[in-house]
N, C-alpha and C positions, 0 to 999 in steps of 0.2 A: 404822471409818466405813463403812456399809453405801451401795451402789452409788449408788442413787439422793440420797442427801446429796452425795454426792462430786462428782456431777452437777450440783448444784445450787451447789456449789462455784468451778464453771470459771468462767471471763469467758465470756460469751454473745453470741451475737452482735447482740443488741438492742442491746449499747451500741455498734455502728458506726453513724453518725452519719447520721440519714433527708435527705430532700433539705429541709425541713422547718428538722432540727436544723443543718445543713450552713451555709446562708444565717441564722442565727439574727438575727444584726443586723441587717441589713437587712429582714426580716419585724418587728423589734421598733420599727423607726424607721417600717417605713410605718404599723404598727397605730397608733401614736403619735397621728402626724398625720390616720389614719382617724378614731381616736377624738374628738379635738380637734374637727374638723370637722364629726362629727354630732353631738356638744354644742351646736356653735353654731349649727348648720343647723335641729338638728329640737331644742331645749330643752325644748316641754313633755315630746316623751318619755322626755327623761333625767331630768325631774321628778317623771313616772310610775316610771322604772323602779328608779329613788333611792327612792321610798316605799314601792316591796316589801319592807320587813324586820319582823323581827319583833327588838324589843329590839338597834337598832342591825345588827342582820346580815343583812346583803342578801340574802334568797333568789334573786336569778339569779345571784348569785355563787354562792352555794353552791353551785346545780348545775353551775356552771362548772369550779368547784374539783372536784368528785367526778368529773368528765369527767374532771380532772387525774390526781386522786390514786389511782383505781382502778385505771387502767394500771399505776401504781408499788404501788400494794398487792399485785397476782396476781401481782408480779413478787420477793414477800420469801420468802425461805425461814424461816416463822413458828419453826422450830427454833431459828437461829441466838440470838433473841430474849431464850432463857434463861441462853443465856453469855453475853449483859453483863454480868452479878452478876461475874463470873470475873475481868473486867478493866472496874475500874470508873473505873479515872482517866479516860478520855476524859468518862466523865459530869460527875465531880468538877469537871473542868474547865469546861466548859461552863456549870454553877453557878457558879464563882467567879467569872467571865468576868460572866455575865449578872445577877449581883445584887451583888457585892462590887465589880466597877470599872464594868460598862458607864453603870450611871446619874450615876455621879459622872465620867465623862470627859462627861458629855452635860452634864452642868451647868454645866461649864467650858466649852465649844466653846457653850455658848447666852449664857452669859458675857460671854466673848472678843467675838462677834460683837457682837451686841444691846447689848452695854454699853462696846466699846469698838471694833472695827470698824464697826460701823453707827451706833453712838449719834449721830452727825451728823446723820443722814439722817432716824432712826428717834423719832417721838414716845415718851418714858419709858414710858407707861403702857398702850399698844398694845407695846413693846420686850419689856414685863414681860409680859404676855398671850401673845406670840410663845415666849417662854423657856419657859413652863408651858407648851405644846402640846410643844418639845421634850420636855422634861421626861417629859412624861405616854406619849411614845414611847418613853424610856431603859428605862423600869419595865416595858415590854411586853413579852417578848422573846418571838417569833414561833413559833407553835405549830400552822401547817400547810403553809404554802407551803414551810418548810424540807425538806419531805419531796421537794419537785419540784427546789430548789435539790441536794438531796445525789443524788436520781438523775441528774441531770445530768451531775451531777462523777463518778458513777460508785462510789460508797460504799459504806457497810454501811448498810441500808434498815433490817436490825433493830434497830439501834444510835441511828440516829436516829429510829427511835420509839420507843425507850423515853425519849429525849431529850425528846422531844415530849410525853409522860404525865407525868416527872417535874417538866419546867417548867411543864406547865398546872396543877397540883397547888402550886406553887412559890407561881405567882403569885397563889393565892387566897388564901397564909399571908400574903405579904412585899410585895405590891401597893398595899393601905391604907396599913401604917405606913411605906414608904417615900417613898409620894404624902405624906401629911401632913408628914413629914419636910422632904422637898426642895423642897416647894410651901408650906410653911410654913401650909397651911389645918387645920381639927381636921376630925376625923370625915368623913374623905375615904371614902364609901361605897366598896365593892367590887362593881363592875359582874358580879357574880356569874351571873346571868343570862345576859348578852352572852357571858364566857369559858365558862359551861358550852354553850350552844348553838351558838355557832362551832364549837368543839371537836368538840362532838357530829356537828354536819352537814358540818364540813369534814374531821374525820378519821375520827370514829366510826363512821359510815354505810359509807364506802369501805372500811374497815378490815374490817367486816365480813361485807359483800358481797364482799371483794376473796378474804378465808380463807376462806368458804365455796367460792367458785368453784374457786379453787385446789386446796383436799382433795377434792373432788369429783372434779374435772376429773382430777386425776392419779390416781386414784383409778378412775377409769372409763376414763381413754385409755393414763397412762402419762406418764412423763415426758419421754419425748425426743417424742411427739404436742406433747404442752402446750408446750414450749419451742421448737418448731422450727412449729408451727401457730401456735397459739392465742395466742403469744406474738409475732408475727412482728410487729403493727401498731402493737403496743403503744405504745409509745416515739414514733410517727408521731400518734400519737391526744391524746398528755399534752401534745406542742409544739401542736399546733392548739390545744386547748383553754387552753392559758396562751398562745397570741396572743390569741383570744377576749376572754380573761379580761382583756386587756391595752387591745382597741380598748373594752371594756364602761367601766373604770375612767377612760382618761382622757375618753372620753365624759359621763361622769359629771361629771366634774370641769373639762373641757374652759371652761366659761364664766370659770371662775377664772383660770385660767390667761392667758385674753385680756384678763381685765378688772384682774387686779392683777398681771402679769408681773413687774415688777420688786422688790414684796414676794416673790415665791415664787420668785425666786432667790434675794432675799437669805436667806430660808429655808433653800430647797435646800443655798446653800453647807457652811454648818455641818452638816448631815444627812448630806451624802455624807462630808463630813471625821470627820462621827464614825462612820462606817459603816466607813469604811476603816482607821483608827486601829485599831476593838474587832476587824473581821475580823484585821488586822495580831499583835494583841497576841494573841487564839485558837488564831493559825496558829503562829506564833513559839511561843508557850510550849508547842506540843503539840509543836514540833519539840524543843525543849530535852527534854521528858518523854520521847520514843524512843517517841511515838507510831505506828502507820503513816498511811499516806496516807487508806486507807479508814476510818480513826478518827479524823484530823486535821482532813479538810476539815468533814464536818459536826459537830464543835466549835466550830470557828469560824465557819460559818455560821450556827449558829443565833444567835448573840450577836449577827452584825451586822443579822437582819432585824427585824423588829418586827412586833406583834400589833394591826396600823391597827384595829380594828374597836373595841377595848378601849380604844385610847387616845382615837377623835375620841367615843363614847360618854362616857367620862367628864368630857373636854373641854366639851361639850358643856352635862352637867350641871352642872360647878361655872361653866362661864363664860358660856355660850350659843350658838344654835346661827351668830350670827354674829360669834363673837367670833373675836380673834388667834390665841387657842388652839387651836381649830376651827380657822381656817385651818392651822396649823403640822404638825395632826394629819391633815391633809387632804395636806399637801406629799408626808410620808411618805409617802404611799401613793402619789404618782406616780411619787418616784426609786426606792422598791422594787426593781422587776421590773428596770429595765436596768441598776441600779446591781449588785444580786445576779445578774445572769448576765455583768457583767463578773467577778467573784466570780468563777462557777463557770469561766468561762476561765482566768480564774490560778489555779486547783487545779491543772484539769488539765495546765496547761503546768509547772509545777512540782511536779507528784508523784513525779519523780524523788528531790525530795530528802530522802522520807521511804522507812524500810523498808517493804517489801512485807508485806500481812497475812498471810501464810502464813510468812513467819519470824517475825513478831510472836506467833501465835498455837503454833508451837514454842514459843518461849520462854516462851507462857503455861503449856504444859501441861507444861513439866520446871518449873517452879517451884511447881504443882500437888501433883507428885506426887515433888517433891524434898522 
């Protein structure tokens, strides 16, 4: 292993904790209630800035997201990338997780609730309308913010993007005939569109900008300039912009939230229950596999986030845009962000209990070459 890999090897100091990351809760509660408030304060602008998309994907998000995700891109070592093939269970896994159980425990928890915890409360046919917006969340599994959630927790960035290429690729095969399936409609289109332009502008763009900058930069300065300069704000720059991103969404959404509260708990309930269930079952089965920590967490993260942009789009279309469905695909995307960074706190408070990836990766390489 030549100097500069080795280098890029060590824990860095970007991952001690900006003053930003430090207070995280509490910046995520006030964005909250900032957000919430200029939805209802100032609404036609959140009407306006809800209409900037092209095929469902909201161009201020986007740029929100690449404020995110660039920081975390100049920060992978693109080498790493091609030893996933080497050790491919943590992928393996994260496929099974996200299309073999996670939509089938969502169908049960929308079930449970809607058909029998709620069914008192809940008109049948607004109940059934609710279950499909679940539903049409289970099928999504989340193909950009996982990239913010795993550097958080401090992971393998190359690892979870290949994670992130293989499920968006996934969900173009197994998206349709699982929607017609669990939703029981025929010829459930594939918002093809929607998942290739997220993708594109939420990962692709950053991804690209972030490796040109990177072989450049180290390339012209050096690696210990790059990592100890150019790298120093980094990690302070991705939290601002995922509060940003946090006061933008529930702003957005803020009118909902005042006007039908108690539907979008009863929502929420089951959402966060199956968020934590599919994280629980990713985590666990990567511990049983003698996964490491930096392989573990973002396995089971990606399975518990979802791909909001793909699900209230298709929502959308099969039901309309003020349907149960719509709404259910709309809830997601508010418990998202503080649901997935309690997530990334219980990584890292329990990454004790996995091995370290540097014995992980011995062990890869005498079985290589045994």
């Amino acid at each position: 292993m030549n100097t500069a890999r080795a280098e890029t090897m060590k824990p860095r100091k970007e991952y001690n904790l900006s003053f930003f990351q430090r207070y995280l809760t509490l910046w995520v509660g006030l964005c909250i209630v900032v957000g919430i408030a200029l939805g209802s304060l100032f609404p036609e602008g959140a009407e306006f800035l809800n209409s900037l998309a092209i095929a469902q994907v909201n161009i201020p998000v986007a740029v929100l997201l690449f404020a995110m995700m660039y920081p975390i891109m100049v920060q992978i070592d693109f080498g790493e990338v091609v030893n996933v093939a080497r050790a491919p269970r943590p992928v393996i896994l994260t496929l099974v997780v996200n299309w073999a159980i996670k939509p089938f425990t969502m169908v049960f928890f929308a079930w449970l609730f809607f058909r029998v915890v709620w069914a008192p409360y809940v008109d049948p046919t607004m109940a059934s309308e609710y279950m499909a917006g679940m539903i049409l969340l289970g099928i999504a599994p989340c193909t950009a913010m996982v990239l913010v959630w795993s550097y958080l927790a401090r992971t393998r960035m190359g690892l979870t993007l290949i994670m992130v290429a293989i499920n968006s690729l996934t969900m173009l095969l197994l998206y349709a005939p699982l929607g017609n399936f669990l939703l029981g409609v025929s010829d459930m289109a594939v918002p093809f569109l929607t998942i290739f332009l997220s993708v594109m502008l939420y990962v692709g763009v950053s991804l690209v900008v972030g490796y040109i900058s990177r072989t450049q930069l180290i390339k012209r300065k050096g690696i210990e300039w790059y990592e100890r300069v150019f790298l120093k704000h980094m990690g302070t720059i991705s939290t601002v912009a995922l509060l940003l991103t946090l006061i933008f969404l529930f702003m957005l959404q803020g009118r909902v939230i005042l006007t039908s509260p108690l539907i979008v708990g009863m929502i929420a309930v089951p959402l966060i229950i199956q968020t934590l269930a599919i994280f629980g079952i990713g985590y666990g089965a990567a511990k049983v596999l003698g996964l490491s920590y930096e392989e573990a967490a973002p396995a089971a993260m990606i399975g518990a986030s979802n791909h909001f942009e793909v699900a209230i789009a298709t929502a959308v279309t099969l039901f309309g845009l003020t349907s149960g469905a719509a709404l259910s695909t709309v809830v997601g995307v508010l418990i998202e962000v503080p649901i997935m960074l309690l997530l990334v706190k219980i990584c890292i408070s329990t990454q004790h209990w996995f091995p370290r990836r540097a014995a992980v990766s011995r062990m890869a390489a005498t079985e290589t070459t045994g």
